[in-house]
N, C-alpha and C positions, 0 to 999 in steps of 0.2 A: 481391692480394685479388680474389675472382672479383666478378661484378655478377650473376649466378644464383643466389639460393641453393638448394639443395638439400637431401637429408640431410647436415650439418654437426657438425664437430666444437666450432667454435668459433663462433660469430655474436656482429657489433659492433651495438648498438643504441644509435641517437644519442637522445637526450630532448630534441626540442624546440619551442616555442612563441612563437606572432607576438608575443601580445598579453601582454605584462611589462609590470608595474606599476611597475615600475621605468623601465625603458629600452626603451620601447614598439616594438617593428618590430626590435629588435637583432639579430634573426639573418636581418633582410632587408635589414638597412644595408649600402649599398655601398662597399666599399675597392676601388679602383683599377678602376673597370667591374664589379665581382664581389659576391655578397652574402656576408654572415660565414659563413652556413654550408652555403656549395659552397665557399669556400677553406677549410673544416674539413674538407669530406667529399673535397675533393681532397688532404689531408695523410693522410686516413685510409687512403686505397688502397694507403700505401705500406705498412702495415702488413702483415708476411709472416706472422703468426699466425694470423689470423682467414680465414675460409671463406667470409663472406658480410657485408654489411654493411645495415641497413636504420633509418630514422627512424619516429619513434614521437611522432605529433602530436597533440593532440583533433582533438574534432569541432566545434569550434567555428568558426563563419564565417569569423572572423576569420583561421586556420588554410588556406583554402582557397589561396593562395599560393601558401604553403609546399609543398602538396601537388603544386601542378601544378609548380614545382620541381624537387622531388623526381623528377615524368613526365619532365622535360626531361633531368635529368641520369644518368635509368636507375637511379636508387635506387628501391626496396622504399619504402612508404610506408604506415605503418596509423595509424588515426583511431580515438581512443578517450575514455575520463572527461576534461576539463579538470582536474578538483581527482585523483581518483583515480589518480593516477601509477601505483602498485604494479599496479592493474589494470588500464592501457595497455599498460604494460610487458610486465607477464604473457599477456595477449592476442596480445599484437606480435607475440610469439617464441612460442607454444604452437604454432601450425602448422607449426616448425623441429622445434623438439624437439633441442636441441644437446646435447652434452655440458656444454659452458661456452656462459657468456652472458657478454660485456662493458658494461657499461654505460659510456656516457659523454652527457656534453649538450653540449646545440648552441650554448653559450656560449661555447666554448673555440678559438678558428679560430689557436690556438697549439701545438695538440696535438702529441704529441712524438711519432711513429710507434714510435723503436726503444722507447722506454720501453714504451710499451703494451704493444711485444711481451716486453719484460721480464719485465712484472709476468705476463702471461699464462704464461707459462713457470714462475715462481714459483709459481704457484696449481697448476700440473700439477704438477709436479715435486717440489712439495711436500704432495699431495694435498690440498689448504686446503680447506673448500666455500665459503669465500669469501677473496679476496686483494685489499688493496689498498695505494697510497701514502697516503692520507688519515689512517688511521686514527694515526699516529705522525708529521705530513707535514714530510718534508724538501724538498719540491719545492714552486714557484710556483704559488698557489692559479690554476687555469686548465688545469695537467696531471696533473689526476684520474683515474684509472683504479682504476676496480670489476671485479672478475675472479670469477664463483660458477658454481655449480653449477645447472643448468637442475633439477635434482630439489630444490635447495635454494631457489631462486626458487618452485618450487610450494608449496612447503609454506609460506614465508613469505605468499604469496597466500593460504593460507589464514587462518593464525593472525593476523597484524598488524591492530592493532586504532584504534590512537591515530595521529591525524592528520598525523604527522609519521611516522610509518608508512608510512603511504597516500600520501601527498608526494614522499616523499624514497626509497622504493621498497627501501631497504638498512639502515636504522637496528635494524631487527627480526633482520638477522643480528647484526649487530658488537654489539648491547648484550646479545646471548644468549652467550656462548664456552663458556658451558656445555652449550648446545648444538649449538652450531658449531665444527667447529674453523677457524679466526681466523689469515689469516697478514698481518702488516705488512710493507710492502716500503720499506723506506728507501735516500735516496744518501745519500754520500759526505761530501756538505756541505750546512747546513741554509740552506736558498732560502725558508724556507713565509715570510718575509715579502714574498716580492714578488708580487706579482699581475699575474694575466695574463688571467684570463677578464673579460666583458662583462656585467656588468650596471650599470654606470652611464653616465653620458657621459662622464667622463672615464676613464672602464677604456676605450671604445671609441676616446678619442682617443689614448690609447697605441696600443694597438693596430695603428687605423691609421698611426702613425708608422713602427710598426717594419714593415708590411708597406711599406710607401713607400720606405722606406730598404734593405730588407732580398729583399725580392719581384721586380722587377724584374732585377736580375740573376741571382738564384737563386732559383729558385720551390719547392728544396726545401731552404731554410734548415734549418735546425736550434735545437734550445735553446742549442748551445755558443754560435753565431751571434748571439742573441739576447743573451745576455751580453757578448760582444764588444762588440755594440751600448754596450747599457750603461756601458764600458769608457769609452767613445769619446764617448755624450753622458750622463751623470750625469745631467742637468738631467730626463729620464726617467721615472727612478725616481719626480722627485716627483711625478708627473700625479694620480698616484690614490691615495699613500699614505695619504690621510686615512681610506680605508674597512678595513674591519678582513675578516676572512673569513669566510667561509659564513656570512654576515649572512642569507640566505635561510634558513637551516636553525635559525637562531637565531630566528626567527620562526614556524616551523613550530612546535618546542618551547614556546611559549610560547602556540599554538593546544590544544599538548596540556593545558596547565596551566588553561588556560580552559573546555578539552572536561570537563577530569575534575572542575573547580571546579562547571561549571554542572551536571552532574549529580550532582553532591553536594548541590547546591541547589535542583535543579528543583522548582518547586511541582508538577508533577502526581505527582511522585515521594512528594514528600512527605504531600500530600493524600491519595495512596494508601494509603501507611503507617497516616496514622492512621483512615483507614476500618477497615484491616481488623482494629485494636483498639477501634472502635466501633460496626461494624454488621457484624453477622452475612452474611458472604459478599459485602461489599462495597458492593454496588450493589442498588438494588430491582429490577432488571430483570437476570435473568440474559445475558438477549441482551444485553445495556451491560457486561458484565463484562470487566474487560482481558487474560482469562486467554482468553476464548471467539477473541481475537485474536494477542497475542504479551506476555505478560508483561511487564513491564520497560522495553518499547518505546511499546505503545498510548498516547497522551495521557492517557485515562480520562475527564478532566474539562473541561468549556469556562469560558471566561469570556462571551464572546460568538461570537451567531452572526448570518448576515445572509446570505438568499440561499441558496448554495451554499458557502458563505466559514462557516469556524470558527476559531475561535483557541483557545486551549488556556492555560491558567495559564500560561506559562512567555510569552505574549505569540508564541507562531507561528504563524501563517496556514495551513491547510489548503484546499483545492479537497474537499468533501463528496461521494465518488463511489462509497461505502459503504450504510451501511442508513437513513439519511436520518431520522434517527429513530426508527428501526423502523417506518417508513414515516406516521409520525404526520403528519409538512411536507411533505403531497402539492403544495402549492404552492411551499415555499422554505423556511429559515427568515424569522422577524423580518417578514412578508409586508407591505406596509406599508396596505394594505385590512383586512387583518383588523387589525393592530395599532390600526387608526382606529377601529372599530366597536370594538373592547374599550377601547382607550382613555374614551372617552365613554361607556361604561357605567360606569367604575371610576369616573368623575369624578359619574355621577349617582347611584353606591350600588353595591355588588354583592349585596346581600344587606338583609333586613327581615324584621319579623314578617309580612308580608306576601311574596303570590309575585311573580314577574317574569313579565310577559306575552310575554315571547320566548319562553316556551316554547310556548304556545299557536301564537304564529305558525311555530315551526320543526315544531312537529306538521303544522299545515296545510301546508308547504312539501315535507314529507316525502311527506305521502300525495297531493301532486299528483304530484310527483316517480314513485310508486310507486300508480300507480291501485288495484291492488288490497288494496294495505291502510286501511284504515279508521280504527285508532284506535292512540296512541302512547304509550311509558310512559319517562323518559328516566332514566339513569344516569349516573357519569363515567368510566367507565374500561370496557374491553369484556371482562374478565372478569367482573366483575356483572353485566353487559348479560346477558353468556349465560346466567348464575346465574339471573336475573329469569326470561329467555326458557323455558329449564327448567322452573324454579318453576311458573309460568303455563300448561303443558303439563300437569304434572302436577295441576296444580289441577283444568284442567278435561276431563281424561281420568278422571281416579281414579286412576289407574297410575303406576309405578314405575319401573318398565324402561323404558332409553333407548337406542338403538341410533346410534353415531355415528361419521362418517368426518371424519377430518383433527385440527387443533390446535383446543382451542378454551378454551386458560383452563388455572386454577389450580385450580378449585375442589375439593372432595372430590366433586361428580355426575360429574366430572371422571377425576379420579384414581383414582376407585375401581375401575374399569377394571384397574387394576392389583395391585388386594388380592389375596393368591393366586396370583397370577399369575407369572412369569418375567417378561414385560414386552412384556406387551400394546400400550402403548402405542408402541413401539421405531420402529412403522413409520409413526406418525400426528406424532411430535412429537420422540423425541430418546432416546436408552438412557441406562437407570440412575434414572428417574424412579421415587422409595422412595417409597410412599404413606403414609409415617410422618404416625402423626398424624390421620389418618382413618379414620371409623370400619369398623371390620370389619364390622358389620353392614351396610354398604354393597356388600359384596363382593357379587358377580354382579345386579350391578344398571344395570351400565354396559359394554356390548358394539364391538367396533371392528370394521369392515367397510371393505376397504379400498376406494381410489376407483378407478370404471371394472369391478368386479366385483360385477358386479348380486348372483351367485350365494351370496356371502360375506351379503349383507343379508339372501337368502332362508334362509340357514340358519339365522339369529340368528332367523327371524319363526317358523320352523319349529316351534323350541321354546318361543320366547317373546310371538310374537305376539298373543296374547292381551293378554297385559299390558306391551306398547310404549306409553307414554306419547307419546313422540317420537321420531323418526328426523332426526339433525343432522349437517347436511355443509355444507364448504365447497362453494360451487357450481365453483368451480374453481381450480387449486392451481399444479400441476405440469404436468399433461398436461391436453389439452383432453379433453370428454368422448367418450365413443364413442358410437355410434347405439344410440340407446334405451336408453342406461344412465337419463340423468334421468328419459325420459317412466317407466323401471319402477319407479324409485323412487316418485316421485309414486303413480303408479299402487297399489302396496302401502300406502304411508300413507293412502290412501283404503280399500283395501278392511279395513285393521285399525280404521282410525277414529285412527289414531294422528296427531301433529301433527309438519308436517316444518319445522322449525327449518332455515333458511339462513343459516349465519354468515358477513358480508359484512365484519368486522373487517378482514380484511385485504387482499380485493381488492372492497370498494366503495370507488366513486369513482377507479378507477385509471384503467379501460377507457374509460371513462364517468361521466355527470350521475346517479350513484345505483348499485346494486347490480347485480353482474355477471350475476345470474340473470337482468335484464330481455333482456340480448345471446343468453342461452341459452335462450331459450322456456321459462322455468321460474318459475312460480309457486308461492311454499311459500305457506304459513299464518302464520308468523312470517318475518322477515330482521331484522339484529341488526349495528349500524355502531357504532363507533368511530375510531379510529385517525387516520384523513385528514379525517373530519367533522366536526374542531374547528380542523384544520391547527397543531397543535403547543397546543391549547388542550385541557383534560380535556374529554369529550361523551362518551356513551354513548348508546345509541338503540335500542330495544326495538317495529320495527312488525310491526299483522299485522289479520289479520282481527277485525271487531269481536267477534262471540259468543264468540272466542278469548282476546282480549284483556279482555273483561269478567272472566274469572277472575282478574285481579290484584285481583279487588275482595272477592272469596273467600278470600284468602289473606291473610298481612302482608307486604309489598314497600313498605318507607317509610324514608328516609334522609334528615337533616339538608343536605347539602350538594349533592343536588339538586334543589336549588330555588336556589341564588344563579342569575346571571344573565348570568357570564363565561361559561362555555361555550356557552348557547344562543347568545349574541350573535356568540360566535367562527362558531358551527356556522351561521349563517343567512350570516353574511359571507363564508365558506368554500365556500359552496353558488352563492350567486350570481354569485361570481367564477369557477366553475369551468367554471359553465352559461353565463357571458358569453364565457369565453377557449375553451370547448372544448378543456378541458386535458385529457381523458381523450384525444384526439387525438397533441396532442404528447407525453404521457407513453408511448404506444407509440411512435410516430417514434424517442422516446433511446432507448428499453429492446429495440428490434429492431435499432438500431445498436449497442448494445453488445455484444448479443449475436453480432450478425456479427464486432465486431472481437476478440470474444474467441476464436471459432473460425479466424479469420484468423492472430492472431497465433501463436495456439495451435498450427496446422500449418505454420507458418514456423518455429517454434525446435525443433518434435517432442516436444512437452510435452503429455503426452496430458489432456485435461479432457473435463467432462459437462458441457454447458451445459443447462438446463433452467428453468422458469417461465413465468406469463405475463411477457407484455413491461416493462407496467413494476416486477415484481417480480421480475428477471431474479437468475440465480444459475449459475456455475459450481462444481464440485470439481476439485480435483488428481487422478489416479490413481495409482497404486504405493501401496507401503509407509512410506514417507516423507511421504505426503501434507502430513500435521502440519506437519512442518517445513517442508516447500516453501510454506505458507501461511501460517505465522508471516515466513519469509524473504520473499517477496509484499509481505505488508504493511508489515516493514521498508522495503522499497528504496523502496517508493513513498512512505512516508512522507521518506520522505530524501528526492525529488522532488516534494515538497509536497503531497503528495494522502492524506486517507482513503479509503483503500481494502482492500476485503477481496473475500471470494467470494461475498458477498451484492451487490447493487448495486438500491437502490429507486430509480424518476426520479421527481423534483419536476418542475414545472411552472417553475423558477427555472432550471431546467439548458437551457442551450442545443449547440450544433452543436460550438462551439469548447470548449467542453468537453470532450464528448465523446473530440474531435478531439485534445485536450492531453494528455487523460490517455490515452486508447490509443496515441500515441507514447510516454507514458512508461512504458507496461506493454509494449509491443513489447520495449524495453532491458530491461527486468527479466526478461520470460521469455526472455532472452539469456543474462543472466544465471543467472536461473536451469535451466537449460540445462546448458551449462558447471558450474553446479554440483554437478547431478548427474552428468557425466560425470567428473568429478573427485572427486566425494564428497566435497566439503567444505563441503555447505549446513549442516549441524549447527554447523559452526564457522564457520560465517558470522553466525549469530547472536549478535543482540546481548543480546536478552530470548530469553525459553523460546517453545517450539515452543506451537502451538495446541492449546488442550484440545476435545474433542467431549463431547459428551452433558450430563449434569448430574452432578456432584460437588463435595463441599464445599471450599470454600474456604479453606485454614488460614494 
């Protein structure tokens, strides 16, 4: 056997690991000065079939040993999944690329050289794509030899699904022969009751008998040798007879049977089910939808949340490093300031025939907050926010026509945009948005102009200027603004007289203590918060100039459930913590470190992304054809490493450094992962749930 390996026809890979749960340190326990597995890997050289030989370890601390080991003794050494065997395995040997692949593990310091070459030669010889002694075993459990096809090892890396699968690296051949063809290699005479590999203390204290006995004078005993033994002390045999075989692989199957059991079971599973026979399209928020992520996979539902930390019906813990609510828990979940201040409102009433005077105080908190607004009108949710803001424009313009850049709601002032149309909105919020349901006489009454082309606003004033009611944009989204794009918008809403509505839903309070127009020298007539205003509590927030505002009093703008007294009191304790912590500070700090680690990782595996947003509403995309899926697969692997995560990412004020820090190592390993996936093309069948949907479509 060479110690190079090269382009090979044949490569031995040993499977093994410090830390057993069984017989802890077993393949670093010393017989005779030597540890078990350099007296395996010095039995294995004799082996004349093979072309290369190399060990296949995790990456586990615990492993690092083993590794320098392995440096000393001039073996090949790769570090890979602790639980994911099949994709160590597969890993190890992908940069050989052999004809065959042997497997064996580093339990075995009995291993039988000429056997292995036996079986090795049966597998060729008989064109098998897989060959071994197990599978019928006539021989001493500890002289196992797996003999396949480096093309049939890929394609199992792809398909194998169940835990014992992934473990055990081979069970996905030998239970398919209908799609493999399958060759068993049996002796002469049946041994399979005696044992010879190491996972107990007393399999190693055999073991070491027979090396004691048997090593000293011949360092390349044999199996016959080892029977002789036998022969000669009986007494032997009974060291370890009490254990029965591949007790290791009879606990994997039994992972399977609890894998397939709890997902028969899962509550979020099932909670899903019957959503989607009682609510139309699932969830009330299409961004919450499990489909918008990976079908089948996503959690969907929480039980509790706290912090950064979510748990999910089925009782699993997440690290929260996703859309944070849709950005609602600008501080955390469960914050325990604001939960104080709502607490102690619930306890003195939330509601009367009478109003709550926190609203009055979170008005005056707002317009200190925002000098130039004057006078405030509050809602709970930030699609009526905008609705009202609208409303109120039009009141006190007379006009109709509204001219608007970016996302900003459900409503029909809204969607109508899209009456008529192919799908105007496409570039402001999402394709496929049917304005089913709104009226047609709405149509050409709501204009999009995109952000940063002043020229697009000028054409809409062109024709319609006269009768622009409002002109509404986010003040900032994606890109920051360019020079004199604001000052001309401004600029035209004065000279039509029209009112410029600033929707601050989604990035006030991010940047900063209040709306991001104050960072931009930009003064509207109206600004319009929700989302982070309440920190995970309903609030809407409707400010603006007084003469402006007085038109709510000209119209009807009046609703039941704004007047209880949980959101203002959320929204006043949400404000005063932000302005005490200077959390618009640290929510950029995380949101420009992730952004660099996701361009970092990004051009370390060659996985091309767009990262773009402000910082703490950071967002990348996949690029290629497959985008979908590579994003569905994303969010699998990281949910398997305990993290929510997607290609959105909002920072709370709850997320610290070591965060950050946990989950960009574990998305490094995934875009490794997914990586190799695509260079393999088998992200599609890597999936466990369905690939990610885009846009908006219905539900069935």
């Amino acid at each position: 056997m060479v110690d190079t390996i090269s382009k090979s026809d044949v490569i031995a890979v040993v499977q093994a690991r410090v830390n057993s749960t069984r017989l802890p340190e077993k393949v670093l326990k010393n017989i005779l000065g030597k540890p078990v597995i350099q007296l395996q890997l010095e039995r294995l050289e004799r082996v004349g079939r093979c072309d290369g030989l190399l060990v296949a370890t995790s990456d586990e601390r615990s492993d690092d040993e083993l590794e320098k080991l392995c440096g000393m003794l001039g073996v090949e050494c790769y570090r890979g999944s602790l639980d994911d065997v099949l994709d160590r395995f597969y890993r190890a040997i992908l940069p050989h690329k052999p004809e065959y692949v042997v497997r064996l593990t580093g339990d075995c310091p009995l291993a039988d050289p000429q056997l292995i070459d036996e079986v090795i030669e049966y597998c060729i010889e008989g064109d098998f794509d897989y060959a071994s002694n197990t599978i019928e075993p006539t021989y001493p459990d500890g002289l196992d030899v797996e003999v396949f096809k480096f093309s049939v090892l890929e394609e199992v890396w792809k398909e194998a699904r169940l835990p014992s699968e992934r473990e055990h690296v081979t069970p996905f051949i030998y239970n398919h022969p209908e799609i493999f063809r399958v060759g068993s290699y049996k002796g002469n005479i049946d041994l399979s009751h005696l044992r010879w590999t190491v996972d107990e203390s007393e399999d190693f204290e055999l073991v070491r008998s027979i090396y004691e006995e048997l090593y000293p004078p011949n360092p390349h005993f044999n199996t016959a040798d080892v029977l002789n033994l036998f022969e000669k002390r009986p007494e032997l045999r009974a060291v370890n007879e009490k254990y029965g075989r591949n007790e290791g692989f009879e606990k994997a199957l039994m992972k399977d049977r609890v894998s397939m059991e709890n997902q028969r079971n899962s509550k979020n599973i099932s909670v899903q089910e019957r959503a989607r026979q009682r609510i139309p399209g699932m969830t009330q928020l299409l961004s919450k939808r499990p489909d918008q992520f990976s079908l089948g996979v996503w959690p969907c539902y929480f039980s509790k949340a706290r912090g950064v930390e979510v748990w999910d019906l089925d009782g699993k813990r997440y690290i929260d490093m996703s859309i944070g609510g849709i950005g609602a828990n600008v501080l955390g979940y469960a914050d325990p300031d604001v939960d104080l201040a709502v607490t102690e409102a619930v306890k003195a009433g939330t509601s009367s025939s009478l109003n709550c005077p926190e609203e009055v105080e979170l008005a005056d908190l707002l317009c200190e907050i925002h000098p130039w607004a004057e006078k405030v009108r509050f809602a709970r949710t930030g699609g009526e926010s905008m609705a009202i803001a609208v409303r109120i424009a039009r009141a006190f313009t007379g006009r109709d026509k509204v001219a608007f850049c970016g996302y900003h709601g459900w409503h029909d002032w809204y969607l109508a945009a899209n009456i008529g149309t192919e799908n105007a909105l496409g570039e402001h919020l999402m394709q496929g948005l049917d304005p089913a349901g709104v009226p047609k006489c709405l149509a050409g009454t709501a204009f999009p102009f995109r952000y940063n082309q002043l020229n697009d606003l000028k054409d809409i004033t062109s024709q319609h200027g006269n009768d622009l009611a409002a002109i509404v944009m986010e003040p900032i989204r994606n890109d920051k603004p360019v020079e004199g794009f604001l000052d001309g918008v401004r600029e035209i809403a004065d000279q039509l007289g029209a009112v410029l509505i600033v929707d601050e839903i989604s990035a006030g309070f991010r940047m900063n203590t209040g709306g991001a127009h104050m960072l931009l020298d930009l003064q509207p007539d109206i600004a319009v918060f929700s989302k982070a205003l309440g920190n995970g509590y309903p609030i809407g927030a409707v400010i603006g100039k007084g003469d402006i505002m007085d038109a709510a009093q000209s119209t009807f703008i009046s609703s039941t459930y704004w007047t209880e007294r949980i959101g203002p009191t959320a929204a006043i304790a949400t404000i005063r913590k932000h302005q005490r912590m200077n959390a618009g500070e640290h929510l950029v700090a995380i949101g420009n470190a992730m952004q660099a680690g996701w361009r970092r990782i990004a051009d370390k595996h060659g996985v091309p992304i767009h990262v773009g947003g402000i910082p703490p509403l950071s967002h990348f995309a996949f690029e290629g054809e497959d985008a979908a899926v590579i994003k569905a697969l994303f969010i699998q692997l990281m949910l398997d490493k305990g993290f929510l995560a997607s290609t959105s990412f909002y920072s709370m004020y709850a997320h610290s450094e070591e965060h950050v820090s946990a989950y960009l190592k574990a998305a490094d390993e995934v875009f490794g992962e997914l990586a190799n996936a695509r260079k393999t093309g088998c992200a599609e069948n890597m999936l466990v749930g369905e690939r990610s949907t885009t846009g908006f479509k219905r539900l069935i």
